[in-house]
N, C-alpha and C positions, 0 to 999 in steps of 0.2 A: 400828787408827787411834789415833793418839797423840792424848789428851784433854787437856783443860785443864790441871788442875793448880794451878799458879799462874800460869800464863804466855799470853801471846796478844803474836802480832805478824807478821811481814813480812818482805818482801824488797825493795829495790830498784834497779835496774838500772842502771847506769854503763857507759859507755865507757869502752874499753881506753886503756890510754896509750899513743901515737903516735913514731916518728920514732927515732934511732938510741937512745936510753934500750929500749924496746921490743926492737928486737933486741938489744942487748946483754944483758938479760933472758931471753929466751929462748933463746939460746945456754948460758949458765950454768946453768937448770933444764933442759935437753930431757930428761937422763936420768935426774932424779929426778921426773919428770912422766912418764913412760912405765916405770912399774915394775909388775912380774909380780903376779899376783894377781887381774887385774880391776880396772882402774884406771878411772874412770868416763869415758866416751866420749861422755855423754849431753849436752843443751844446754847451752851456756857452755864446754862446753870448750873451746874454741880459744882463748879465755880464760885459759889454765893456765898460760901461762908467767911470769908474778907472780915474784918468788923467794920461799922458803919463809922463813917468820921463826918458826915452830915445828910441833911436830907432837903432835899431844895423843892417846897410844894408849889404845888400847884403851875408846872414852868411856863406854861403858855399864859399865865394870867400878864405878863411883862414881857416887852422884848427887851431886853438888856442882860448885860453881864455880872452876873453872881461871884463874888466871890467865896472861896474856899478858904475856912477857917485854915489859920494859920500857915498859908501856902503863899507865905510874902516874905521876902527876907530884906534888909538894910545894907547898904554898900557905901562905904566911904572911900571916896576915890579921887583919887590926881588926875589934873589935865590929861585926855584921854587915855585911862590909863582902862584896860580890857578887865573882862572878868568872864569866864564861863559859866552858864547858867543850866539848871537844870531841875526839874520837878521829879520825885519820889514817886516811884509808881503807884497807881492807883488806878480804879477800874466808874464806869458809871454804867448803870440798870435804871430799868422803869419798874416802879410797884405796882403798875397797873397793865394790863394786858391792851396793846395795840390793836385795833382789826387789821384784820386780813389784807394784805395789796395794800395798806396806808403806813408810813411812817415818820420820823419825828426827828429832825436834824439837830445836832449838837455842835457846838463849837469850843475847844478849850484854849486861851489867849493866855500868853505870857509877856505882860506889858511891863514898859519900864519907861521913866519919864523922857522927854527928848530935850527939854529947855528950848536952847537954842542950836540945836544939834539938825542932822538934815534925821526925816525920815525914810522906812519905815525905823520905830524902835520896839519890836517886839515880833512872833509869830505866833502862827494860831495852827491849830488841831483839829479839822472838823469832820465829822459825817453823818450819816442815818441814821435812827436805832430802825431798822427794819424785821418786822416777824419771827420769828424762824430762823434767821439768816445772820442779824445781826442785833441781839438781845444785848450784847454786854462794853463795852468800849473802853479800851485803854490807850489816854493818848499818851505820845512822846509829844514833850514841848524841852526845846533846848533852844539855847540862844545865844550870842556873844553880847554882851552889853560895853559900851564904850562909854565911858564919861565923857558928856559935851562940852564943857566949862574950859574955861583957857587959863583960869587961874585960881591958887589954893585949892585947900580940901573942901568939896563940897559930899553931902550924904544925899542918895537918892534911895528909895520906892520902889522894888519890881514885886509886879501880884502875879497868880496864877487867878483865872474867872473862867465860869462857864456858860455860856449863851444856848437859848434852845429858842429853834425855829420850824415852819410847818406852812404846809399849804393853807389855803380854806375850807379844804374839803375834812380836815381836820377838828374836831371837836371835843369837851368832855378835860376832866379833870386828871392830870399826869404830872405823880410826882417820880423827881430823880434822887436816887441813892447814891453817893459819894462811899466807898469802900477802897479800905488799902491794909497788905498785909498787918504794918506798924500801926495800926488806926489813926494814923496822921497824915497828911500830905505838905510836905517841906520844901523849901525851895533853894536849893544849895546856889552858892555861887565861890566861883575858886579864880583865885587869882596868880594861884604860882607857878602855871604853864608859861613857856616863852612863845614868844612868835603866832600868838595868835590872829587868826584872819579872817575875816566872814566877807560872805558874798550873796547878792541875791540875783533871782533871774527876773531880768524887765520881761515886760509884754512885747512883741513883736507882732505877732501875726494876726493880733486883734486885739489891741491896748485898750479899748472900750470897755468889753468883757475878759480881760486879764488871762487875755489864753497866748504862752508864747509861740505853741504848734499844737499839732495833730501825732498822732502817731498813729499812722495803720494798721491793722491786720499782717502779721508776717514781718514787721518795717523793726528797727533799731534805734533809738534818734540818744544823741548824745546830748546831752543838758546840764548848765549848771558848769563848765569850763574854766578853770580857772588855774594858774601859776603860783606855785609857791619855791622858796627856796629857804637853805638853810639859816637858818636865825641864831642860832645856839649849839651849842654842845651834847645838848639834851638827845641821849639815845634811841626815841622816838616819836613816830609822827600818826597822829591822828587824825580823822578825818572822819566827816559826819558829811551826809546831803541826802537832805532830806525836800521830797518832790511832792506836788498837791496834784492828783489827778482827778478827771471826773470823765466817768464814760458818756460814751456819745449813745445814748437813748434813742430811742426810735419817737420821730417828734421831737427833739432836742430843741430850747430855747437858744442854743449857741448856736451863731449862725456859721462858725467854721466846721460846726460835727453837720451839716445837712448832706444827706447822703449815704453818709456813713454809721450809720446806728441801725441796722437791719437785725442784729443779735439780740437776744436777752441778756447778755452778759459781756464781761470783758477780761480775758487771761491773761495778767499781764506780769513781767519781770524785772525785777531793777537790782544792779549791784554798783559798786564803788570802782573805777579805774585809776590807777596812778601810772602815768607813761614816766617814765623816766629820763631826761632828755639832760643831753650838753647843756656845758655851760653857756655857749653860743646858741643854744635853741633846739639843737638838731634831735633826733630820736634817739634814743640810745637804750639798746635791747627789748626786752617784754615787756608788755604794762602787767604790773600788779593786781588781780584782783581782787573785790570783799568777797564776803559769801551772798547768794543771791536771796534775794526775797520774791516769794511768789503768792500772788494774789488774786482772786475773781471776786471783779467787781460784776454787784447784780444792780439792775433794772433800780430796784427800789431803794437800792443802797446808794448810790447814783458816782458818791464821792470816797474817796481815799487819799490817806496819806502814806507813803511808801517812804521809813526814815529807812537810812543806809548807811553801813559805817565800815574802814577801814584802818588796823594798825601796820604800819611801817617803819619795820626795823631798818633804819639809816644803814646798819654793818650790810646788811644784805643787799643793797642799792652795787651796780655798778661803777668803778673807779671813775670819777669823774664827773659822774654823772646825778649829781645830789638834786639838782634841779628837779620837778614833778608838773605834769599837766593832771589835773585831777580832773576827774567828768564822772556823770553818771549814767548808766546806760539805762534804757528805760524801753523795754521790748513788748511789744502786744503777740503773744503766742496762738491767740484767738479770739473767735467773736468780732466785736465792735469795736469802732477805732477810740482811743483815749486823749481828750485833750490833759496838754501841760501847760499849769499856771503859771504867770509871771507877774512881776507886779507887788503890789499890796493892797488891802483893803481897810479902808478905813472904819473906825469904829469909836464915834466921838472924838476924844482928844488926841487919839493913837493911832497909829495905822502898823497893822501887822504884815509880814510876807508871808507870800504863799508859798514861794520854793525858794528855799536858801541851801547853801552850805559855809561851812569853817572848818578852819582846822589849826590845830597846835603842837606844839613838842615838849616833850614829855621822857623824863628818866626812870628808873626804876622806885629809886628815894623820894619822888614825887607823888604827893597823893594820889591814889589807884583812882582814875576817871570813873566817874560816875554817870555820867553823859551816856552810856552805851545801848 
């Protein structure tokens, strides 16, 4: 069973692309989608017709991170001047078929240089391809980039790369496929939101191995808290937080899950809250909710990531009350309890977060976010 390391995170699940684009697609891949060796057959596949935009052999022969052709964009930026980041969707498969009970960790990082900046500057995407369960992986990688420099224009660097990782018990030749509707993976970055604001969650409850808590069976925990207020004019507010969980395994090498890993799995729930509060702090009406994301983490899948997003119509906010406490809620509906990462991990020159959020504003006339 592939362990920690430095990494913990996720999968989440999309819809195929629709309508003559789709077949045209699969027509074009059928026969490099169906090639000898044991090509995996398992869930998602019918999924596979994507076209290929690279192929990364052999992944266990290195541990390091790969980059993805053309999945780097250039930014020219003023003394901290923001940028919203975000990767084009795209999916990763194995060509080779896993055994049974074993599986093969993936991590996908969105780094951007730090100079002289504090860290983390980037986040990561990680989890299992496991059997059966989890054949196909599409991460979300978003980010806020802030220019560190304090004077003039300077151009930096952000890449998209992918890391694969595995126990010992692991062996044998596994190459990974890079597929995306557009057969390219891009790497946008936008600058003409206002008020934008990112946050990350430290470790608290076990800063060693980067876990900020637990979350029970039945339990709720709010994560990822953070204030914002009006900045602009801009008719709306967006809001991403996205959370790196990993269940608590029966035998878990985290010494905060001991106890509580008696399940093979883990049901868990997360959406976005915006409270609404005075401008003195105080609460003021309902909080807002996103829509919820629901998940079961298994045994061999170990890790996820649960991105989560909210828009907010400022007109619809109570008189006064423009102020917002943002949080995520993050519910174990059964099974085993889930730890929350906090922190970052580092990874040579960079260090990525594990749980972060931002959020920005945004009008109509405004580039449609891509982020979502």
């Amino acid at each position: 069973m592939v362990s920690k390391g430095d990494l913990a995170g996720g999968i989440t699940k999309r819809r195929a692309p629709q309508g003559g684009r789709r077949r045209a697609a699969l027509a074009a891949c059928l026969m490099a989608c169906i090639a000898p060796g044991g090509m995996i057959s398992g869930a998602g596949q019918a999924e596979a017709a994507d076209p290929t935009v690279t192929v990364f052999n052999n992944v266990l022969s290195a541990k390091k991170y790969r980059d993805i052709p053309g999945a780097s964009v250039q930014i020219a930026a003023e003394p901290g001047q923001r940028f919203v980041l975000h990767a084009s969707r795209f999916s990763l498969t194995l060509d080779q078929r896993l055994p049974s009970g074993k599986n093969l960790g993936t991590t996908t990082g969105l780094f951007c240089p730090s100079a002289d900046g504090p860290r983390p500057n980037g986040t990561h995407y990680g989890t299992n391809f496991a059997p059966g369960v989890n054949d196909r992986i599409t991460p979300v990688v978003r980010w806020v980039f802030q220019a560190p420099h304090r004077s003039g224009t300077r151009t930096y660097t952000c890449r998209v790369a992918v890391a694969f990782y595995t126990g010992p018990s692991l062996v044998g030749r596994y190459d990974a496929r890079v597929t995306s509707p557009t057969a390219s993976v891009r790497l946008h970055a936008e600058d003409a939101y206002a008020g934008m604001e990112q946050w990350v969650l430290p470790p608290s409850a076990d800063p060693r191995q980067n876990v900020w808590g637990v979350v029970r069976r039945g339990a709720t925990a709010t994560v990822l808290e953070h204030r914002i207020e009006p900045a602009s004019s801009r008719t709306r507010i967006a809001v991403r937080q996205d959370a790196q969980l990993t269940m608590c395994k029966p035998q878990s090498s985290y010494e905060t899950c001991r106890g509580l890993g008696s399940a093979a799995y883990s049901d868990v729930s997360s959406r976005v809250e915006a409270q609404p509060l005075y401008m003195g702090g105080g609460i003021c009406g309902t909080p807002l909710r996103g829509p919820v994301s629901s998940v079961r983490i298994s045994t061999h899948e170990h890790h996820r990531t649960m991105p989560n997003g909210l828009e907010v119509n400022k007109a619809a906010l109570p008189r006064g009350c423009e102020r917002l406490l943002l949080s995520l809620k993050v519910r174990v509906r059964g099974g085993s309890a889930v730890l929350v990462h906090g922190g970052s991990a580092s990874a040579g020159p960079v260090s990525t977060a594990y749980s972060h959020g931002y959020a920005y504003e945004y009008s109509p006339t405004d580039p449609v976010p891509g982020d979502r």
